[in-house]
N, C-alpha and C positions, 0 to 999 in steps of 0.2 A: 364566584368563579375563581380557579386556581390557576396562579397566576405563573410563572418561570420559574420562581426563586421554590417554588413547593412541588414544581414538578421535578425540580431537577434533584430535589432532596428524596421523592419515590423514587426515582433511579437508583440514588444511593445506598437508601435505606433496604430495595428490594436485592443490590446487592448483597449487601451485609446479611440478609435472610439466609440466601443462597450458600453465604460462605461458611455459615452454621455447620452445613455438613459437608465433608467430606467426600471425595469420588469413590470409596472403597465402601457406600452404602449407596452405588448407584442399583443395585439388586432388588432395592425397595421398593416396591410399588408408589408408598406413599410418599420416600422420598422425593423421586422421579417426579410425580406431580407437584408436589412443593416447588420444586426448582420449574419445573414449566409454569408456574399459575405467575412466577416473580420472576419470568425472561417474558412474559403478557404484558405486567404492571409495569417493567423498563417499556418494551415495544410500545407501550399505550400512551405512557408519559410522556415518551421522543414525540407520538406523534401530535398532543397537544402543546407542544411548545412553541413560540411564536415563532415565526418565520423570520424574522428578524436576530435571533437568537441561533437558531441553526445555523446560517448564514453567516452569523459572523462566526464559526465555530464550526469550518469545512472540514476540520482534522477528525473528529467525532463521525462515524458510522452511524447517522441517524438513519438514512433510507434503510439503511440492512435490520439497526435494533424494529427498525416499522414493518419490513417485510417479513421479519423471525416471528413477530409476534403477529402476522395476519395467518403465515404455514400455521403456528402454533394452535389457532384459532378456527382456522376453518379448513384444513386437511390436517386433522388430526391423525388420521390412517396413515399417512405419509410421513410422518416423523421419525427423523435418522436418528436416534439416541446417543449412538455415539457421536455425532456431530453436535446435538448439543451440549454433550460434556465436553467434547473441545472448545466450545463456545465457553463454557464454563470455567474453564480452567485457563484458557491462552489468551480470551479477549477481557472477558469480567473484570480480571484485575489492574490492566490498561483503561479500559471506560471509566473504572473507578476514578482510579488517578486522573484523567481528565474530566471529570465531571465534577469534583469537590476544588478542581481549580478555579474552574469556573465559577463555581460559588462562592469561593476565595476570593477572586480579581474584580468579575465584575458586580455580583452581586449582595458583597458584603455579607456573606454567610458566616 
């Protein structure tokens, strides 16, 4: 079982995917799914993290990374593209920063 300290490094990790490219290759097809398959792996991460962990870590938008990734997942028809590139671009790099804090302070990352 995977435990906090590895979920919260998919968070990071599926950032750093994400930050590979660039918004001026949103035109891609396959870039587009790239970036939604690794706003999934965040969404999915947040939601196996312990409650305990979220909790003390109410600054973190976990219900919303839990929610993006359930639209992501099961109303696929429904998805605002440009909304997820602003997710991309205005939130990703704030999450970042507090998520490697986190693995910083309490987790000994």
């Amino acid at each position: 079982m995977r435990d906090d300290r590895e979920r919260l490094r998919d968070i990071v990790d599926a950032i750093l995917s994400i930050e590979r490219y660039p918004r001026d290759k949103e035109d891609s097809e396959l870039i587009e799914s790239w970036v939604l398959r690794h706003l999934q792996i965040i969404g999915e991460a947040a939601s196996k993290l312990s409650t305990a962990l979220r909790t003390a870590h109410p600054d973190v938008p976990w219900v919303e990374m839990i929610a993006m990734r359930n639209i992501l997942v099961h109303d696929y028809f429904g998805i605002d593209t440009n909304e997820v590139w602003a997710v991309v671009e205005k939130d990703l790099p704030k999450l970042k920063q507090k998520i490697e804090a986190i693995l910083q302070a309490e987790l000994g990352a």
